[in-house]
Structure formats: C-alpha cells, structure tokens
Residue, then its C-alpha position, 0 to 999 in steps of 0.5 A: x469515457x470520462x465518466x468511466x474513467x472517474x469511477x475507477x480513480x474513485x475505486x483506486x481512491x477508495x482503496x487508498x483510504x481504507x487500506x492506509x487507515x488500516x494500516x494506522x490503525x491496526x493494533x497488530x504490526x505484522x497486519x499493519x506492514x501488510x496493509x501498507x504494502x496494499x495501500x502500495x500495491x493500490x497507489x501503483x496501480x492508480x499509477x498505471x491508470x494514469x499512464x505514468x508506468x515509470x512511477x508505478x514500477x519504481x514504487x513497487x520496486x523501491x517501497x513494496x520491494x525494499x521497504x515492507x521487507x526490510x519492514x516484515x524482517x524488523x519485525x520478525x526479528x524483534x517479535x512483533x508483539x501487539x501496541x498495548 
C-alpha cells in the first residue's frame, strides 16, 4: 500500500516539474499560461490524493478559475507576441 501510494505522489511530482519548467521556459505567452494552469491542474489533484479536498477545490477556484483567465484575457488583449 505505501509503495503504491509513493509511486503516485511521484508521478503527481513529476508533473509538477515539468509542467512548471515549461511553463518558465516557453517563448510563447499563451503556451506559457497554458502550462501553468496544467502545473495547477496537477497540484490540485496531489491535493485530492492527499485528502486535503478543501485545498484542492479553492486552488482551482482561486488560481485556475480567476487567475490564467484574467491571464489568457491580459493576454489576448495586448497581443501576446513571442519573448525575443
């Protein structure tokens, strides 16, 4: 049972990782808020493994909810033209 129960917290951690570092290191601002909402996405449901149900459904309320919209529409708004 624990064995099982670390292989998943290490899948949910592996998400983590990447989706945040391609999230930081993408070049495109629309693909960039698009990651960090996946890295959000992930850390709520490590969140819901955990049994902390609370936590997790007020990050996706608050962050993934509010946040990357006000995000995608900033972007959208000012262009959102590639880093150079």
């Amino acid at each position: 049972m624990i064995f099982i129960f670390t292989i998943i917290v290490l899948i949910f951690s592996v998400f983590l990782i990447v989706f945040s570092a391609l999230s930081v290191r993408s070049r495109n601002l629309v693909h960039g808020a698009v990651w960090l909402m996946l890295f959000m996405f992930s850390m709520a449901g490590l969140f819901v493994y955990l049994g902390t149900d609370f936590v997790a459904s007020i990050e996706l309320l608050v962050y993934v909810g509010a946040v990357i919209t006000l995000l995608v529409f900033t972007l959208m708004l000012t262009g959102g033209k590639e880093i150079e």
